[in-house]
MARLOLO-326781 format. One record per residue: y, x, z of N, C-alpha, C, O in turn; residue in three letters. Coordinates in steps of 0.05 Angstrom, whole numbers, plus 5000, padded with zeros to 4 digits. Layout:
! residues N
Y | X | Z | Y | X | Z | Y | X | Z | Y | X | Z | ALA
...
END
This chain:
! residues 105
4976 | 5016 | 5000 | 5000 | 5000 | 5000 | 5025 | 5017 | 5000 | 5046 | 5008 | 4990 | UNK
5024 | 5039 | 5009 | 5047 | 5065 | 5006 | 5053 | 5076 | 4987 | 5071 | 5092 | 4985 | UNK
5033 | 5067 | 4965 | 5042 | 5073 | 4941 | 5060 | 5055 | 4918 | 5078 | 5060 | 4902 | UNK
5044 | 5032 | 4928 | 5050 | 5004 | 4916 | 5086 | 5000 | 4919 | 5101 | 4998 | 4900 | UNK
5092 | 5001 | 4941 | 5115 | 4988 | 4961 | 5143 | 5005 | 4938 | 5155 | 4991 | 4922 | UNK
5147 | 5026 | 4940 | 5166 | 5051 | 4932 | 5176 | 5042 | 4905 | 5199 | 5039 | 4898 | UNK
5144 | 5035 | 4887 | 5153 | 5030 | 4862 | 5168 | 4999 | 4851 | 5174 | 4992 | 4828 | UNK
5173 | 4986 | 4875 | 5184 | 4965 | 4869 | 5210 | 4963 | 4863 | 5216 | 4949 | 4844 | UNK
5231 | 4976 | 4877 | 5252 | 4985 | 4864 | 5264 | 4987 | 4832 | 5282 | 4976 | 4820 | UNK
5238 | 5011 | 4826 | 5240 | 5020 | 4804 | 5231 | 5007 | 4782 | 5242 | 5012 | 4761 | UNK
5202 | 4982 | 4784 | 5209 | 4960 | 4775 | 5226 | 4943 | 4770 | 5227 | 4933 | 4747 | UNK
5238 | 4937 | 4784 | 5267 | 4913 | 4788 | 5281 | 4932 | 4771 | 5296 | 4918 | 4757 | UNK
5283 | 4954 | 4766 | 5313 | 4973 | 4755 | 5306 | 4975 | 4728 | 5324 | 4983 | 4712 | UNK
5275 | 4966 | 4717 | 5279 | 4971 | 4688 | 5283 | 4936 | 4681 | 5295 | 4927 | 4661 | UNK
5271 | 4923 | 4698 | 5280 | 4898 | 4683 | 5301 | 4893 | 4678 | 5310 | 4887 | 4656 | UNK
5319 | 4896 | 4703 | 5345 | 4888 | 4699 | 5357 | 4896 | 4673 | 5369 | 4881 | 4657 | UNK
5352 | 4928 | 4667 | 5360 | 4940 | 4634 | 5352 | 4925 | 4617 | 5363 | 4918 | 4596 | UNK
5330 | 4920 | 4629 | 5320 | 4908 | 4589 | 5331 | 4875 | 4589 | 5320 | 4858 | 4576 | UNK
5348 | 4872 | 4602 | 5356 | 4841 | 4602 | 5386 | 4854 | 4597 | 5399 | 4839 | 4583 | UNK
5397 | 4870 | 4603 | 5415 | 4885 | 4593 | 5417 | 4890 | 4561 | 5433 | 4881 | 4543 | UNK
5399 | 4905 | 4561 | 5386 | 4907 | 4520 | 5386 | 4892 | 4512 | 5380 | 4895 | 4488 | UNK
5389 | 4869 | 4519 | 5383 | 4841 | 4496 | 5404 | 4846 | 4483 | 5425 | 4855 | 4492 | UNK
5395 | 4839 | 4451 | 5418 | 4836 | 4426 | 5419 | 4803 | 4422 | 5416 | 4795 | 4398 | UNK
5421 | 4794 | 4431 | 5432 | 4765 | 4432 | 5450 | 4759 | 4429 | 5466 | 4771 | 4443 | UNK
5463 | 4736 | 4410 | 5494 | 4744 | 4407 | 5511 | 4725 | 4417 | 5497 | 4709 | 4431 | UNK
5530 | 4721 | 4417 | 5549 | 4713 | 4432 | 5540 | 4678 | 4422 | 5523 | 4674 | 4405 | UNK
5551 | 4659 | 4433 | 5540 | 4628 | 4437 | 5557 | 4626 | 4420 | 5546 | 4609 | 4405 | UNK
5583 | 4631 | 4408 | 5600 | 4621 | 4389 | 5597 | 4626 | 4367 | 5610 | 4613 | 4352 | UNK
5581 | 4645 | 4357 | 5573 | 4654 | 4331 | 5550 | 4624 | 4318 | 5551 | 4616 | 4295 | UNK
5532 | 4611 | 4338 | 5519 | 4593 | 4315 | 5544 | 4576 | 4309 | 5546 | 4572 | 4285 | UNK
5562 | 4565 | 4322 | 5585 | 4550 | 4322 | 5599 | 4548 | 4300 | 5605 | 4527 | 4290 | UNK
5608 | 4579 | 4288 | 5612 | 4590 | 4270 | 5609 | 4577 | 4237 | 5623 | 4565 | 4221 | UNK
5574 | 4590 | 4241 | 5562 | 4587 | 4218 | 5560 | 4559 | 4213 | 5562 | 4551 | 4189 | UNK
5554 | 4539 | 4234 | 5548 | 4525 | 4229 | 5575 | 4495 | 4215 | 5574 | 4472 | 4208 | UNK
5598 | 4519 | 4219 | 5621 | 4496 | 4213 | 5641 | 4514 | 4189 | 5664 | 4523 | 4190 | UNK
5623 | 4514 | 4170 | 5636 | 4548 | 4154 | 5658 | 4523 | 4136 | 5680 | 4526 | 4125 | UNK
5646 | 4503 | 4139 | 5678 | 4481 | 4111 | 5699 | 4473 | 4142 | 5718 | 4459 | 4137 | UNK
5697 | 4480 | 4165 | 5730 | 4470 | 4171 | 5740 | 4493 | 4176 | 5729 | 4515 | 4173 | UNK
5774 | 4484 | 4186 | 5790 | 4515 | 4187 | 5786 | 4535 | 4212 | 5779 | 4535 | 4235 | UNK
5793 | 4548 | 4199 | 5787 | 4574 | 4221 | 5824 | 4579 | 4220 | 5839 | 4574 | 4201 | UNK
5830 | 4590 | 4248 | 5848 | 4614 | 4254 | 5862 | 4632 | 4245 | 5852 | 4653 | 4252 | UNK
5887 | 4636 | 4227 | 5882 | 4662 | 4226 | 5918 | 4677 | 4239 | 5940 | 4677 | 4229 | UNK
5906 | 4687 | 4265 | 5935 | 4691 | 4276 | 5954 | 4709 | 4262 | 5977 | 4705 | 4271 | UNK
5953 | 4724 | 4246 | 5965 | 4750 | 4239 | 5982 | 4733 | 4214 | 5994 | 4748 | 4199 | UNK
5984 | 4706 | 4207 | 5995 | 4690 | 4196 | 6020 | 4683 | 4210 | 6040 | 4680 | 4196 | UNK
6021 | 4680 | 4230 | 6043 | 4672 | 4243 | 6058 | 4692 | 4269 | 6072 | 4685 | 4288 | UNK
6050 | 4715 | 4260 | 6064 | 4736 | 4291 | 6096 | 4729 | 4288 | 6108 | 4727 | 4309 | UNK
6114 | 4725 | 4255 | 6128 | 4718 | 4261 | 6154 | 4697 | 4288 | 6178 | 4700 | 4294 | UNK
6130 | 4674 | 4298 | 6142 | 4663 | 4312 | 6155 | 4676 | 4336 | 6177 | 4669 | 4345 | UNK
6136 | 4701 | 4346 | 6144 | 4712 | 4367 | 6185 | 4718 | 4370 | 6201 | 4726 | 4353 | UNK
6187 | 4711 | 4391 | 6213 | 4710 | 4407 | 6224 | 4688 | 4397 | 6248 | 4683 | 4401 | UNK
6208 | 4669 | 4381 | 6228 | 4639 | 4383 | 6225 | 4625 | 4403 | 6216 | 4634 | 4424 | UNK
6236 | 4594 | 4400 | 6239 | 4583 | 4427 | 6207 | 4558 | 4419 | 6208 | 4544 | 4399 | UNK
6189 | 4557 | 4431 | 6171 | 4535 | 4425 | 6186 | 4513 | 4423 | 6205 | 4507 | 4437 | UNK
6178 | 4500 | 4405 | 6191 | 4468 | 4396 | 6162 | 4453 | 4388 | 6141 | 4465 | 4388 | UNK
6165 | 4430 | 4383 | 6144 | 4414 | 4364 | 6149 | 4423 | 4343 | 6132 | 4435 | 4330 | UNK
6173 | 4419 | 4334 | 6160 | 4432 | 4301 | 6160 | 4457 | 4300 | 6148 | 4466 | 4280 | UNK
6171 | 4476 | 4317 | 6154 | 4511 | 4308 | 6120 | 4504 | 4311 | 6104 | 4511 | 4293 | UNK
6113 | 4492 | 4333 | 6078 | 4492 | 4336 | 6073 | 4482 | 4317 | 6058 | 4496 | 4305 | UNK
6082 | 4447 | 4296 | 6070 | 4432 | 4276 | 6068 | 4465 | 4253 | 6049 | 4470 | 4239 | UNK
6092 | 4483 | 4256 | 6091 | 4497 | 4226 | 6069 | 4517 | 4230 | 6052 | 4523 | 4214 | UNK
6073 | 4530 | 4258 | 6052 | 4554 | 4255 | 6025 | 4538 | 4261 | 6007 | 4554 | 4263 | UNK
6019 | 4519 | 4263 | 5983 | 4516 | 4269 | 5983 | 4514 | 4236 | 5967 | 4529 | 4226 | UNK
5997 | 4499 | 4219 | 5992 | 4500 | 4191 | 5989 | 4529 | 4179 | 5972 | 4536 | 4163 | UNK
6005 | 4540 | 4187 | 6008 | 4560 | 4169 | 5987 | 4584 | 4177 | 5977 | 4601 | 4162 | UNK
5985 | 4581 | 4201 | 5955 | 4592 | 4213 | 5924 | 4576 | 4202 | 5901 | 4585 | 4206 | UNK
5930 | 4560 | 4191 | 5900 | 4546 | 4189 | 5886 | 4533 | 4212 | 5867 | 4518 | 4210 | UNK
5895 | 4540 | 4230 | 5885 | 4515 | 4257 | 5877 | 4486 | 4250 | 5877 | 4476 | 4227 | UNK
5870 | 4472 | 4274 | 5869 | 4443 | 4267 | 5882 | 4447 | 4297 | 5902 | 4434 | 4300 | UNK
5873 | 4462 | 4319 | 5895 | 4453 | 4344 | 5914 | 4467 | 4351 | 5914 | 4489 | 4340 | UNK
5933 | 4465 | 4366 | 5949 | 4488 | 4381 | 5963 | 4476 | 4409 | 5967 | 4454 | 4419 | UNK
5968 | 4501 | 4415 | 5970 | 4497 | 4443 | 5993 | 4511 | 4461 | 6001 | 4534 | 4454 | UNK
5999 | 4502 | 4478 | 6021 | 4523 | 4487 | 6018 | 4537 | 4514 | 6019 | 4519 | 4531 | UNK
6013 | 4564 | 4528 | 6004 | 4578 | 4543 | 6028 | 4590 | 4565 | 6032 | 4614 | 4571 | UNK
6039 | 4570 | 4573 | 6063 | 4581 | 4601 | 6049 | 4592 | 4623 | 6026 | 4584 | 4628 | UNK
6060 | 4609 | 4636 | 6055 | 4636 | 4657 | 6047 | 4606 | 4677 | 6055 | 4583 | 4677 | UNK
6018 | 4629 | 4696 | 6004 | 4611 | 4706 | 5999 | 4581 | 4705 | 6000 | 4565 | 4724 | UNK
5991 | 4574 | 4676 | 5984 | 4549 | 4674 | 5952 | 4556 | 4677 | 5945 | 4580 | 4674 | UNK
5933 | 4538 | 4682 | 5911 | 4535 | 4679 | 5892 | 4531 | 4653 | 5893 | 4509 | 4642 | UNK
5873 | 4554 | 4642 | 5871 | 4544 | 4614 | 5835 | 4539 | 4616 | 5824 | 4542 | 4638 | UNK
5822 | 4531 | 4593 | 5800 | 4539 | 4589 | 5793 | 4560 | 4574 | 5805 | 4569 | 4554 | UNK
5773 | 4568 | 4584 | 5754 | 4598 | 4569 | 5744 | 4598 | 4545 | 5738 | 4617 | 4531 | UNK
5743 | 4581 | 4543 | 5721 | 4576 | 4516 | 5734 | 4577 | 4493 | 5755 | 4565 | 4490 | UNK
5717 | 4599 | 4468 | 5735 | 4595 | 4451 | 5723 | 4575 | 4429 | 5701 | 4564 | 4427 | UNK
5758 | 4575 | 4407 | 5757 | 4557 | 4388 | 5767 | 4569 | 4369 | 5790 | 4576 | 4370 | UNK
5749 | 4574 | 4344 | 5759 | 4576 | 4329 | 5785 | 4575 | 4308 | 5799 | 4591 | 4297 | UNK
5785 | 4542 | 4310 | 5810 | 4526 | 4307 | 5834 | 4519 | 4326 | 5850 | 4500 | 4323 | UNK
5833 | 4534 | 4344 | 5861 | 4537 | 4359 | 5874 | 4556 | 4365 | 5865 | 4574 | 4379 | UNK
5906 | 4555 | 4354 | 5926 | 4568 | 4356 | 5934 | 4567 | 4386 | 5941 | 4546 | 4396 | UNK
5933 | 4590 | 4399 | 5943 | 4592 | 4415 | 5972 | 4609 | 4426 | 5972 | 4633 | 4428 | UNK
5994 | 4593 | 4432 | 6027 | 4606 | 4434 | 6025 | 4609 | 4458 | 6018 | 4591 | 4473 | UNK
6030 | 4635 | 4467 | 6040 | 4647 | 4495 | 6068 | 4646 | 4498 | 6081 | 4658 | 4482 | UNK
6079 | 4634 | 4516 | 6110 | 4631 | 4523 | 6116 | 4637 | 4554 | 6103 | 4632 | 4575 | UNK
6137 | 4646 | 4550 | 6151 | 4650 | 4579 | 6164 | 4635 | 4592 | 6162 | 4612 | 4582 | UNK
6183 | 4635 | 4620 | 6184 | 4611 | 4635 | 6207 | 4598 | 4613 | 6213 | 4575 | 4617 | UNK
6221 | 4612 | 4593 | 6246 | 4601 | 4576 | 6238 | 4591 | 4556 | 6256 | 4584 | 4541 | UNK
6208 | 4587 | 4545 | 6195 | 4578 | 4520 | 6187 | 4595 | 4499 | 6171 | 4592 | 4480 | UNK
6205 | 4619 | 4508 | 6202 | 4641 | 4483 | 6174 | 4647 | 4487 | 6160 | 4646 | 4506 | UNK
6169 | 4655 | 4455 | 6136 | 4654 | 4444 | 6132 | 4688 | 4455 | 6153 | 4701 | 4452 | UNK
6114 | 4702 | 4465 | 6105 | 4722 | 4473 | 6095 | 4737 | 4464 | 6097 | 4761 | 4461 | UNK
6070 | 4711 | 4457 | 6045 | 4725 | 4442 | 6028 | 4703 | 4423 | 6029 | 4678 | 4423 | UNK
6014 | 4719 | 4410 | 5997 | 4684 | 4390 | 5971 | 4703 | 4381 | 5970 | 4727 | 4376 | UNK
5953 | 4686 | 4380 | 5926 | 4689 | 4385 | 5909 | 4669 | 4377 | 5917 | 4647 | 4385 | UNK
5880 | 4666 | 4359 | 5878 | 4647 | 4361 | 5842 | 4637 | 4386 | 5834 | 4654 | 4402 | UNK
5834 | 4619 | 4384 | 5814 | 4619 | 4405 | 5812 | 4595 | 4425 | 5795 | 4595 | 4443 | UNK
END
């Protein structure tokens, strides 16, 4: 049993790796493929907005012009969700509305 006992450790330490090693890929990728005809994102379309003031119609122009179907607006400590989306524009603004940052997800 003094032999048995020691190696348990060292059991537990390769599993944990090889559950580590998994190439599994991220849960948003079947999401992806599986919705290849609606719009996707594309932020680098709209960095312009940065340092305007968020309005409705700056968000109506850049989710268009981004390809979104949503957007959203991201004020300092608001509460968001994690999860991403393809199709949403997301505007970072400060406590004065000015745009920060844009991203999509």
């Amino acid at each position: 049993m003094s032999t048995w006992f020691p190696s348990v450790p060292a059991l537990l330490s390769v599993a944990l790796l090889a559950g580590c090693a998994s190439s599994a890929s991220p849960v948003a990728e079947p999401a992806l493929a599986d919705n290849t005809d609606s719009a996707s994102c594309t932020a680098e379309n709209v960095q312009d907005v940065i340092g305007k003031t968020a309005s409705p119609e700056l968000q109506e122009d850049a989710r268009r012009r981004s390809g979104a179907e949503w957007v959203r607006i991201l004020r300092p400590g608001s509460i968001v969700t994690l999860e991403f989306n393809h199709q949403r524009l997301n505007l970072h603004v400060d406590d004065h509305a000015l745009v920060q940052r844009v991203n999509c997800g």
